[in-house]
SETI-913707 format. One record per residue (C-alpha): residue number from 1; residue in three letters; x, y negated, z. Coordinates in Angstrom, 2 decimals, always signed. Example, Ala and Ser with C-alpha at 12.3 -4.5 7.8 and 13.67 -1.06 7.14 Angstrom:
% SETI-913707
(seza 1,"ala",(+12.30,+4.50,+7.80))
(seza 2,"ser",(+13.67,+1.06,+7.14))
***
This chain:
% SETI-913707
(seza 1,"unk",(+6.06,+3.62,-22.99))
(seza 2,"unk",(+8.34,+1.53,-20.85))
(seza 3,"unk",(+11.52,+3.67,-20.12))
(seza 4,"unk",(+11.04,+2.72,-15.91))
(seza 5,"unk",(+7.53,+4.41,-16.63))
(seza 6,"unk",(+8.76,+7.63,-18.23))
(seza 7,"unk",(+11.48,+7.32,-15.41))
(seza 8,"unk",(+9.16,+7.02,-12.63))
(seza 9,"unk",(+6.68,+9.96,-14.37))
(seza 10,"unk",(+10.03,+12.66,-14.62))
(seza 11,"unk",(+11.02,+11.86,-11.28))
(seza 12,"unk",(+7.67,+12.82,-9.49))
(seza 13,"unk",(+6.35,+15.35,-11.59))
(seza 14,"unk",(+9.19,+17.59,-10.02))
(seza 15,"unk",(+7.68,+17.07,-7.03))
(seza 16,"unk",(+4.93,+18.77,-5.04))
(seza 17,"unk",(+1.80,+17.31,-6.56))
(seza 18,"unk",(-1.72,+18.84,-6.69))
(seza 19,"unk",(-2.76,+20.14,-9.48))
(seza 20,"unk",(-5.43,+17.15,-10.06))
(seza 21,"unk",(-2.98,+14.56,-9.21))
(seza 22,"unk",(+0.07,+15.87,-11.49))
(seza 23,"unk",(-2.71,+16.02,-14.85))
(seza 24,"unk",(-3.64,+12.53,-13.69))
(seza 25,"unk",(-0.18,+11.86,-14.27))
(seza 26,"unk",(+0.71,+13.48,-17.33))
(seza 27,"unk",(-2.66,+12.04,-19.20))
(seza 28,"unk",(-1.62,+8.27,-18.11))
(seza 29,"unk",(+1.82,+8.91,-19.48))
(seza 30,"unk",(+1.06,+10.80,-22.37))
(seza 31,"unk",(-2.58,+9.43,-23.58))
(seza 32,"unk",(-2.79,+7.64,-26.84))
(seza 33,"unk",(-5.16,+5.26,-25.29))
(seza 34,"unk",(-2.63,+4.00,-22.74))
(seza 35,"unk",(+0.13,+2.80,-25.67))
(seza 36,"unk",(-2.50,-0.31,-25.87))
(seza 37,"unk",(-1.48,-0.91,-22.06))
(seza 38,"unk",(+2.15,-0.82,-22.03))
(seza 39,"unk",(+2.20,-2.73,-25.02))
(seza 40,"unk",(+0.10,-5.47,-23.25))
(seza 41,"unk",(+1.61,-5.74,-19.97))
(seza 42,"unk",(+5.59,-4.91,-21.90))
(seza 43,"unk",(+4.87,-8.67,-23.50))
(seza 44,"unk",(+5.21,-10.14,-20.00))
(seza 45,"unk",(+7.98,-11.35,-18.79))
(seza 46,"unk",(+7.67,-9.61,-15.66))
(seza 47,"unk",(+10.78,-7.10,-13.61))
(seza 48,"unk",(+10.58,-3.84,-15.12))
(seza 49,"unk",(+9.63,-2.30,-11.34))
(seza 50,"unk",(+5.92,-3.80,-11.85))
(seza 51,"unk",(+5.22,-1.51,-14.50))
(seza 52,"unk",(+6.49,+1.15,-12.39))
(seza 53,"unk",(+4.41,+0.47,-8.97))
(seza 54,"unk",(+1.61,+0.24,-11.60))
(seza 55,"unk",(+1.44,+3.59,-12.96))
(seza 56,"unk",(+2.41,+4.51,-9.03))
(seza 57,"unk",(-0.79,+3.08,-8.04))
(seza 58,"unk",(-2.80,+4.46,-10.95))
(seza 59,"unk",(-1.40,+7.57,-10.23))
(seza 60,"unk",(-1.59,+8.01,-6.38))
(seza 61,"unk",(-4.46,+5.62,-4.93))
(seza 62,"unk",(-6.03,+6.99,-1.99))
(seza 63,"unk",(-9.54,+5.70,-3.50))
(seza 64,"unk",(-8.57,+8.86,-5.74))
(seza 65,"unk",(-9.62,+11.35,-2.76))
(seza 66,"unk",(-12.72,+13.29,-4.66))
(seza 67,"unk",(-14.74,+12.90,-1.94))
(seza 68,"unk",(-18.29,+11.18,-2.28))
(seza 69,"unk",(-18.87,+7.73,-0.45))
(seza 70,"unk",(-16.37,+5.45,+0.80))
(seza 71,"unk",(-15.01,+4.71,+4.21))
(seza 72,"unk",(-12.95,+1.47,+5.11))
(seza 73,"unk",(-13.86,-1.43,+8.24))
(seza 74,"unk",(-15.29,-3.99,+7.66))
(seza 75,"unk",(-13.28,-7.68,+7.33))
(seza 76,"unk",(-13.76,-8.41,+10.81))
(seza 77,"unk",(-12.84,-5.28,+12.05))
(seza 78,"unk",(-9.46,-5.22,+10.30))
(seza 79,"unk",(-8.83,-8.55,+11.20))
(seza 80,"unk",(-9.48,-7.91,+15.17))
(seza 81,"unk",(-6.97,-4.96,+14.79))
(seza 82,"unk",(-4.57,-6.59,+12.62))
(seza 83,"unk",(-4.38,-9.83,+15.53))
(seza 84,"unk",(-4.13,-6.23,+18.08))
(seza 85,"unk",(-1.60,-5.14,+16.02))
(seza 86,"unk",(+0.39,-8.90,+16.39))
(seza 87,"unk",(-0.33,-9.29,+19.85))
(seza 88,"unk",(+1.27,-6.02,+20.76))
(seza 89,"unk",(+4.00,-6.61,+19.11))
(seza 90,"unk",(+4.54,-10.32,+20.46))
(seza 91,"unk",(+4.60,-8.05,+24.13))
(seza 92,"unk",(+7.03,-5.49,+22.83))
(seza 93,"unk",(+9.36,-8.35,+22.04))
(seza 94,"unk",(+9.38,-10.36,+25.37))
(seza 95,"unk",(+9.68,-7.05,+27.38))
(seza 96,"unk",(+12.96,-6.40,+24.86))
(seza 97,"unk",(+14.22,-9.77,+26.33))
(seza 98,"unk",(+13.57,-9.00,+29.83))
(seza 99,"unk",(+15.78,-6.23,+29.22))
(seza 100,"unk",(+18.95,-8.68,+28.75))
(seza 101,"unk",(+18.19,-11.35,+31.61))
(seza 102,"unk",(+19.27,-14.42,+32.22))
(seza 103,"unk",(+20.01,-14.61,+28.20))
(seza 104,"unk",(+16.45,-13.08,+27.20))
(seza 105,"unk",(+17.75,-11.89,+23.47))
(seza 106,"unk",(+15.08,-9.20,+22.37))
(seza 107,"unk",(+18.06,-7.74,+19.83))
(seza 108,"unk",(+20.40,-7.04,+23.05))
(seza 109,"unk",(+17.34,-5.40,+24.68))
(seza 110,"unk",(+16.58,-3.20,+21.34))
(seza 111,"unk",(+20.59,-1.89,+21.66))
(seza 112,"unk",(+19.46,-1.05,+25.41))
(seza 113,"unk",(+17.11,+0.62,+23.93))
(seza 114,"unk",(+19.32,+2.65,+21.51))
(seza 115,"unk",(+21.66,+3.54,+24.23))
(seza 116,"unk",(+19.16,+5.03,+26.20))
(seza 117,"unk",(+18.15,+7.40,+23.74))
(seza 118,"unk",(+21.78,+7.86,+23.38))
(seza 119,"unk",(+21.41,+8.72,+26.83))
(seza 120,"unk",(+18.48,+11.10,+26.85))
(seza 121,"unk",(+20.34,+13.07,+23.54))
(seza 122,"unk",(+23.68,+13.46,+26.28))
(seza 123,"unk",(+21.38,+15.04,+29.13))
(seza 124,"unk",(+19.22,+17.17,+26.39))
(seza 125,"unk",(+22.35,+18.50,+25.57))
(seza 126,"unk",(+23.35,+19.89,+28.65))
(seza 127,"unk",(+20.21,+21.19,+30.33))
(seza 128,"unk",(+16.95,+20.72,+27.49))
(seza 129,"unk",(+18.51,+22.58,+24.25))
(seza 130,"unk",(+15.44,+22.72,+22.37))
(seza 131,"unk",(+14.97,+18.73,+22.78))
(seza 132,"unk",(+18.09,+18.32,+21.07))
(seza 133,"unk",(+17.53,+18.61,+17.51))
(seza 134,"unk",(+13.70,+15.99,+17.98))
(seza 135,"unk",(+16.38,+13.39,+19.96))
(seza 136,"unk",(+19.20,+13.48,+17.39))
(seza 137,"unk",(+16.76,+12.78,+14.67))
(seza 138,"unk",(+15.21,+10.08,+16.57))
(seza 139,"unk",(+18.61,+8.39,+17.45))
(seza 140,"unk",(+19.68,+8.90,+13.93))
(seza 141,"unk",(+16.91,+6.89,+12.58))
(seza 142,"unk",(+17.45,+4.48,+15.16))
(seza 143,"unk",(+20.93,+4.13,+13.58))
(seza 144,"unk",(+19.93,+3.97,+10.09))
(seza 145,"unk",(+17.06,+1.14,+11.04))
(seza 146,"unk",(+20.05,-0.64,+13.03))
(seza 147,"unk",(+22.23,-0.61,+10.26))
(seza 148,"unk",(+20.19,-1.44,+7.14))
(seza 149,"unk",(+17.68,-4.05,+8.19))
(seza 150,"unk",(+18.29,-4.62,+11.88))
(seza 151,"unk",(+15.83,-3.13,+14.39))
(seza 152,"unk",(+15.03,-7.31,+15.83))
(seza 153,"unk",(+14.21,-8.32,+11.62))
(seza 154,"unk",(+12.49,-5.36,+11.35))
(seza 155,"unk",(+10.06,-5.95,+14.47))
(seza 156,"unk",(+9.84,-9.62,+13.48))
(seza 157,"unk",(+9.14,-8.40,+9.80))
(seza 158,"unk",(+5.93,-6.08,+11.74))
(seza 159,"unk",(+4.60,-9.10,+13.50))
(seza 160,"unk",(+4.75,-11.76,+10.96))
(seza 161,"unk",(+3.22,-9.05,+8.19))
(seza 162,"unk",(+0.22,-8.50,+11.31))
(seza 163,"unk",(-0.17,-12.55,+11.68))
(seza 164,"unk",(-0.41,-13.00,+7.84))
(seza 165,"unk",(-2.45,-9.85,+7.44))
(seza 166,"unk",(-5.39,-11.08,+9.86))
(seza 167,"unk",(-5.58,-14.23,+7.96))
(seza 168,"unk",(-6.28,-13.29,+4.58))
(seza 169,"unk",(-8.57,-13.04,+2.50))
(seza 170,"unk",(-10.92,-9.95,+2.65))
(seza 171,"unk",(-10.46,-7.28,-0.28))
(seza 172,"unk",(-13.89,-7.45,-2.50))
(seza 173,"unk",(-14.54,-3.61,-1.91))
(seza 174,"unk",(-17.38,-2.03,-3.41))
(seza 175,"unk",(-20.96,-3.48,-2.21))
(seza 176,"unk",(-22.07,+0.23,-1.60))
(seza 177,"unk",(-20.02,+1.93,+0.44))
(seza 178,"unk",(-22.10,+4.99,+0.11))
(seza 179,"unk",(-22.59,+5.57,-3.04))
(seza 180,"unk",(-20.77,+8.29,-5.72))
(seza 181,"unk",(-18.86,+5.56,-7.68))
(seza 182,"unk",(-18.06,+3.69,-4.39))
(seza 183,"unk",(-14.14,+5.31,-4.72))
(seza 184,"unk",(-13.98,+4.84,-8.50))
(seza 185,"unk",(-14.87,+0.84,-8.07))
(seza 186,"unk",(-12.47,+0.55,-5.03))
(seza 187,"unk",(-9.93,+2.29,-7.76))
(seza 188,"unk",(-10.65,-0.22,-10.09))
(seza 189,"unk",(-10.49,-3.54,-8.21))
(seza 190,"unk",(-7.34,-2.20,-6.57))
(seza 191,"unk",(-5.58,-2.13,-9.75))
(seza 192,"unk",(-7.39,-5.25,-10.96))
(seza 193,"unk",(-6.41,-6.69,-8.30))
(seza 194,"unk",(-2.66,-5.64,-8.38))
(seza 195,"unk",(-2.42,-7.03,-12.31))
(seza 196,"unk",(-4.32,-10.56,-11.41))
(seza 197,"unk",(-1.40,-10.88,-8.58))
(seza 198,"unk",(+1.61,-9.93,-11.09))
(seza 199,"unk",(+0.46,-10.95,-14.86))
(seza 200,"unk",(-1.61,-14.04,-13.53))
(seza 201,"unk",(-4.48,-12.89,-15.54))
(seza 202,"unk",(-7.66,-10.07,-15.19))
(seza 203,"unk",(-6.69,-7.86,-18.03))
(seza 204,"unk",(-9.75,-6.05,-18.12))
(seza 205,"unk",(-9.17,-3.83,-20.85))
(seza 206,"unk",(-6.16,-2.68,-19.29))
(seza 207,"unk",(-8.16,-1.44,-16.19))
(seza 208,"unk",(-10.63,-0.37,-18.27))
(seza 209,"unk",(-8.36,+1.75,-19.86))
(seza 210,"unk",(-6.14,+2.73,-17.25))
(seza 211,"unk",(-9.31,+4.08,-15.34))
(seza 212,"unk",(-10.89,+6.09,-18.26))
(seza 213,"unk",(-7.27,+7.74,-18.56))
(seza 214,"unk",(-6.89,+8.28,-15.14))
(seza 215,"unk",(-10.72,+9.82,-14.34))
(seza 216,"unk",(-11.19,+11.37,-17.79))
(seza 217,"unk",(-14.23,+8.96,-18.58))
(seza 218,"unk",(-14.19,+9.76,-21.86))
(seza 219,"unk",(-17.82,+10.75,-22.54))
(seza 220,"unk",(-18.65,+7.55,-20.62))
(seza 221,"unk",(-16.02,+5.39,-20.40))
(seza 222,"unk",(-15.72,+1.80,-18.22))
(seza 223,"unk",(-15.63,-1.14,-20.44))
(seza 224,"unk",(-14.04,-4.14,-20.16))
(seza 225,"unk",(-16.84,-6.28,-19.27))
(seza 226,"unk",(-18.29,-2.95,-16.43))
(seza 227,"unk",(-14.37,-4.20,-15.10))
(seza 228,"unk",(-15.38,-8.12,-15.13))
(seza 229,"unk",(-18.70,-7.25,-13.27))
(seza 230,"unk",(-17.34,-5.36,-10.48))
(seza 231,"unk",(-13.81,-7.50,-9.40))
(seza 232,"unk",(-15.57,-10.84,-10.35))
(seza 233,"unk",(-17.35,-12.17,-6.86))
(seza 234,"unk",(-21.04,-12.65,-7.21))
(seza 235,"unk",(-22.20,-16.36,-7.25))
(seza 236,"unk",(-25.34,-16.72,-4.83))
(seza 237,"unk",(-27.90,-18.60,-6.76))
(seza 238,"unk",(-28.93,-21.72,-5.48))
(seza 239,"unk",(-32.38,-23.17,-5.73))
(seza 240,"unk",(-32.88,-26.63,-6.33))
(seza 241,"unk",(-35.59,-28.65,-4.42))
(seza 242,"unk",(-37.78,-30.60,-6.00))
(seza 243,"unk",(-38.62,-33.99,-4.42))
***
């Protein structure tokens, strides 16, 4: 097992995991079966972190929630909110630069914004005690956001992410939404789709594997090709006319 992996495993099994979640863990980083995996993706020349959001993901999906069916909107849906989402944000900005007329700079208007909380902390302080502690925390963070990334990149990061996000491509998902297995094949195209995007191939018996590790499918495990059938898009079938 990659050392990031056994790393990654030590780190949050100290943590407060469910029961379910922390044997999920243990039995993906302690399963003979999975040696196969982290032999296959260790021959890539890929950063060691990969292999660590990989076992994250395998380890912590929320399609891992045991209950039946599966809930998610639909393409158009999450596009609508994701162009929401943008649009907001594009608002938020110009009111940031009204804030700091004639020059209109949306990163002078986010320090205004700072110092009023500053503000608010000062006059919690003197007549709102039990305010205090929520304000300081919040100006803290405000700090902290200021300092490492810069609250402007940080907004801009938001609304470029929203603007990309309501363009792509739709996630396959499972076809029935309803059904028992709907989680476990949302599982397994997540993480299919995750080692497509990184090793620049399917690597179907690595889901296949991964997700009889994960689950316990041992009395009837996923193959390889019950991988291929479920992340590879259905062709429609096309009839030819005759003339």
């Amino acid at each position: 097992m990659p050392p990031i992996v056994s790393e990654y495993a030590r780190v949050v099994l100290n943590q407060n995991l469910d029961e379910v979640t922390r044997e999920r863990l243990i039995r993906l980083t302690s399963d003979l079966e999975m040696d196969s995996v982290w032999r296959t993706l260790s021959a890539f020349r890929v950063d060691p972190p990969v292999l660590r959001e990989y076992i994250r993901i395998a380890t912590l999906s929320g399609y891992l929630n045991p209950e039946k069916g599966f809930d998610s909107p639909s393409p158009a849906t999450e596009r609508r909110a994701f162009r929401k989402i943008a649009k907001s944000l594009r608002e938020i900005q110009k009111e940031l630069a009204e804030l700091d007329k004639p020059r209109l700079d949306a990163a002078a208007g986010l320090s205004r914004l700072l110092h009023a909380v500053r503000r608010a902390e000062l006059e919690a302080a003197k007549s709102r005690p039990r305010e205090l502690p929520g304000l300081a925390s919040l100006r803290l963070r405000l700090e902290d956001m200021k300092g490492r990334v810069g609250l402007k990149n940080l907004l801009e990061t938001f609304l470029n992410a929203a603007e990309t996000a309501a363009d792509a491509p739709p996630s396959p998902g499972p076809r029935k939404k309803r059904a028992a297995s709907a989680r476990r094949t949302a599982y397994i195209q997540d993480l299919a789709g995750f080692l497509r995007h990184h090793f620049k191939k399917p690597l179907y018996a690595v889901v296949a594997t991964t997700v009889n590790v994960a689950l316990n499918e041992y009395k009837n495990p996923i193959t390889p090709d019950h991988v291929r059938k479920l992340v590879t898009p259905a062709r429609k079938i096309v009839s030819k006319k005759t003339k």
